[in-house]
C-alpha positions in Angstrom: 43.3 45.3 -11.2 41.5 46.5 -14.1 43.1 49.6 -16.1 40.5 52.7 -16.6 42.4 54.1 -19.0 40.9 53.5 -22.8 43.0 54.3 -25.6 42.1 57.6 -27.1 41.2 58.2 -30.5 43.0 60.2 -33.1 42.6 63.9 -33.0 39.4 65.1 -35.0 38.6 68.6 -36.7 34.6 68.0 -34.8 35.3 71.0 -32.6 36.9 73.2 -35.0 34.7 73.1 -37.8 31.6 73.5 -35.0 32.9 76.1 -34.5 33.4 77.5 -38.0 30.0 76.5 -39.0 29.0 79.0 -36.0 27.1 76.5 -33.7 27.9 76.0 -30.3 27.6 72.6 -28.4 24.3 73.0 -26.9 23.1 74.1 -30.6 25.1 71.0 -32.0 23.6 68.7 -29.2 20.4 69.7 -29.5 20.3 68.9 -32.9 20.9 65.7 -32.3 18.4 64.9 -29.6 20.8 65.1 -27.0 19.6 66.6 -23.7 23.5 67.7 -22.6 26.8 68.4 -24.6 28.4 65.2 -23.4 28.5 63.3 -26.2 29.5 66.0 -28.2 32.4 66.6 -25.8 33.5 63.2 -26.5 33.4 63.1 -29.8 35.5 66.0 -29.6 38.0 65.3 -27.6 38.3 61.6 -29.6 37.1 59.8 -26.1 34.6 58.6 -27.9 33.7 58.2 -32.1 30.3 58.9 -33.1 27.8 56.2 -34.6 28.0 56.0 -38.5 24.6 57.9 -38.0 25.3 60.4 -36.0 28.8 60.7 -38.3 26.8 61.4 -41.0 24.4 63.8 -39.2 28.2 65.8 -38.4 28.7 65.5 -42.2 25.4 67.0 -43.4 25.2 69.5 -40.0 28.7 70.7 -40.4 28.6 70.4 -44.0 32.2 68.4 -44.3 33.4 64.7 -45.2 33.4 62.4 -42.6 36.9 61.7 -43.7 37.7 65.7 -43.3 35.6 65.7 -39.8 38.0 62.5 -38.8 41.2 62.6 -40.8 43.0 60.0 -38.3 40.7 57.7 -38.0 40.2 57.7 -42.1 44.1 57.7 -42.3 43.8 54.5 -39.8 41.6 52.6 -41.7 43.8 53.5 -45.2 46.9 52.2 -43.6 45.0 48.9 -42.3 43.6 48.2 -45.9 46.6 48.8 -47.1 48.7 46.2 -45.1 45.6 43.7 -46.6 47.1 44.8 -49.8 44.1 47.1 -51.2 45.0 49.5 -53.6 43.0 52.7 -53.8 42.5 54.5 -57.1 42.1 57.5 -57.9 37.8 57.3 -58.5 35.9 59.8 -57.4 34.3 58.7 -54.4 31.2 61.2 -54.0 29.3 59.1 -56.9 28.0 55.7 -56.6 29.6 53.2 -59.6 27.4 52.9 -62.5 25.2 49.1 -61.7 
């Protein structure tokens, strides 16, 4: 028997900030090329995650941080580098390191 049930994601802020930005999902989907709001829907509702992409299209679009857009999966990947041992610093993280 197989089980149909996939594990949902952690709640996003997608929807929320949409919203707040003022676009609608057939605005936001179109944007993206998408014929119907499905995939927007489940990005929303965490059923599915984005591509890094189209994460980064929310980003720009909606004008937020992915981590802002998708605080539990960010908090997620945090807690799994952590139990590696990494160590995050305080750096700012919106500028490249010098090469």
């Amino acid at each position: 028997m197989r089980n149909h049930h996939k594990k949902q994601n952690p709640p996003n802020q997608v929807a929320s900030i949409r919203k707040l930005r003022g676009f609608n999902r057939k605005k936001a989907a179109s944007l993206f090329g998408h014929e119907t709001t499905v995939s927007i829907g489940y990005w929303e509702t965490g059923f599915k995650v984005p591509t890094l992409k189209n994460a980064l299209k929310l980003q720009i679009l909606l004008s937020t941080r992915i981590d802002q857009l998708f605080p539990g999966l960010a908090d997620e990947a945090k807690a799994e580098l952590a139990r590696e041992g990494f160590r995050q610093d305080k750096q700012d993280l919106s500028h490249p390191p010098d090469q």
